[in-house]
One Martini backbone bead per residue (centre of mass of N, CA, C, O) as a GRO file, in nm:
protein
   92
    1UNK     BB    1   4.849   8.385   7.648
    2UNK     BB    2   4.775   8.301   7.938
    3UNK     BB    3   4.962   8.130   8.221
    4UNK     BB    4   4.831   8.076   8.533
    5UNK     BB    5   5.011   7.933   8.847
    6UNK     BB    6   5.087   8.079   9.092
    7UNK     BB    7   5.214   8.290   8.925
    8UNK     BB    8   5.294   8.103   8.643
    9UNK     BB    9   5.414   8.189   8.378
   10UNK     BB   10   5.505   8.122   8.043
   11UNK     BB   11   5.815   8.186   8.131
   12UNK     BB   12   5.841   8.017   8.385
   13UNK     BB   13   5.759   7.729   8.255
   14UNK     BB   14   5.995   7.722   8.062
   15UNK     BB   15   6.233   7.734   8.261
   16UNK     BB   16   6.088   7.477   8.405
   17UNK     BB   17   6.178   7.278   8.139
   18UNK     BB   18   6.473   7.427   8.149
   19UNK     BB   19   6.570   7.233   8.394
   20UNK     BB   20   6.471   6.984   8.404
   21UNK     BB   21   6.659   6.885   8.163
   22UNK     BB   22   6.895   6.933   8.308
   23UNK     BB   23   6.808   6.708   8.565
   24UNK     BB   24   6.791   6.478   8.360
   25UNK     BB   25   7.074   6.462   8.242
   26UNK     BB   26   7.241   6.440   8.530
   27UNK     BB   27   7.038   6.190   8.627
   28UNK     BB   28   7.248   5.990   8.371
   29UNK     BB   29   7.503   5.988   8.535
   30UNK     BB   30   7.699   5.687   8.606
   31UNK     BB   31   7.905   5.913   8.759
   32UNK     BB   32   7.974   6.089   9.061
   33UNK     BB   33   8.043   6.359   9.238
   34UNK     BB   34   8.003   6.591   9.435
   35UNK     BB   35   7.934   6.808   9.283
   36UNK     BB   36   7.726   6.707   9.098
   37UNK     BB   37   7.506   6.653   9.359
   38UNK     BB   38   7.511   6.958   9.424
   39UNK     BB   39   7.414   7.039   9.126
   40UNK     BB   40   7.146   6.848   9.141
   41UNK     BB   41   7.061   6.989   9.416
   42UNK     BB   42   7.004   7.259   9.249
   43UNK     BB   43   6.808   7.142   9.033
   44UNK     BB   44   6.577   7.013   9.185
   45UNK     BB   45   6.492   7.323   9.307
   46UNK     BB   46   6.473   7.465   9.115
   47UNK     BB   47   6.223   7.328   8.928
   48UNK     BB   48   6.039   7.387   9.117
   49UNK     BB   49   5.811   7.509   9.213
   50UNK     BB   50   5.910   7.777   9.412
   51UNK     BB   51   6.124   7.575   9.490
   52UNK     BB   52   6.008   7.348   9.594
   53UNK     BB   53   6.025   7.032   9.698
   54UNK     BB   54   5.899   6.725   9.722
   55UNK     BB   55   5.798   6.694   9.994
   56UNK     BB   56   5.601   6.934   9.981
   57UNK     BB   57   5.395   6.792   9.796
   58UNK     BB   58   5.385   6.556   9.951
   59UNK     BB   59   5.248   6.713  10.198
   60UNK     BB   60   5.030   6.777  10.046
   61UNK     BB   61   4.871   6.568   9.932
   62UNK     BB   62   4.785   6.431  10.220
   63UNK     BB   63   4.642   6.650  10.322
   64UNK     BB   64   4.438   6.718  10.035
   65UNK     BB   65   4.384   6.388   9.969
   66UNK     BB   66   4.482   6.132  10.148
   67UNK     BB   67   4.303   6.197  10.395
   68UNK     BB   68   4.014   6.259  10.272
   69UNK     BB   69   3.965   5.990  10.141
   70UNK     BB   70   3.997   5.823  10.379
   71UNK     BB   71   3.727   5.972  10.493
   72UNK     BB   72   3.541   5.881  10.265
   73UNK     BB   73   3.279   5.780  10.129
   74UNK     BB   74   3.362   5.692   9.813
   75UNK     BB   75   3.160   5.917   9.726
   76UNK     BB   76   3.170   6.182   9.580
   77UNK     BB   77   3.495   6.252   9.657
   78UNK     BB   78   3.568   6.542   9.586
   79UNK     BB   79   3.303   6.683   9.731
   80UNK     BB   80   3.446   6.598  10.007
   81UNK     BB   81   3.659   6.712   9.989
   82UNK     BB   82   3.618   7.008   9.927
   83UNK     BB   83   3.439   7.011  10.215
   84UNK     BB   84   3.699   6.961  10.420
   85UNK     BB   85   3.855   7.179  10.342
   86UNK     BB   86   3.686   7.424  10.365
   87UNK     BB   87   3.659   7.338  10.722
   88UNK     BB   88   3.974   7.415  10.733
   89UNK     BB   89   3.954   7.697  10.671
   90UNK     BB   90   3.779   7.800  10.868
   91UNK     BB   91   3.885   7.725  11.133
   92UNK     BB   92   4.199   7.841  11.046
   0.00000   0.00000   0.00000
């Protein structure tokens, strides 16, 4: 079975779960030094997809979902959403 998404295969997929695994570990102790934040911080790159940080998530998130719902008058809003991307792709 295949499993991709924007080229994310089921080995990588795998990987990023023992990533998230490591960074969740990680943010359970108690006490950190510089080192261990270091750490948590390279951990929490590597486990993102793509490497992508959180901030980038929550970028896209806004641009493509928070900003059209907020644009639609909440009826069949899926549908306005992916047709305000649509304009937007097509403009760009």
């Amino acid at each position: 079975m295949v499993f991709a998404v924007n080229d994310l295969q089921i080995e990588n997929l795998s990987e990023v779960y023992v990533k998230w695994n490591e960074m969740y570990l990680l943010s359970r102790s108690e006490k950190f030094k510089k080192s261990d934040l270091e750490k948590f911080q390279k951990a929490i790159n590597d486990w993102a997809i793509n490497e992508y940080i959180t901030e980038t998530y929550e970028s896209l998130h806004k641009t493509y979902v928070k900003i059209p719902y907020h644009l639609s008058n909440k009826k069949e809003v899926e549908k306005q959403i992916m047709e305000n991307i649509r304009r937007r792709a097509i403009v760009s």
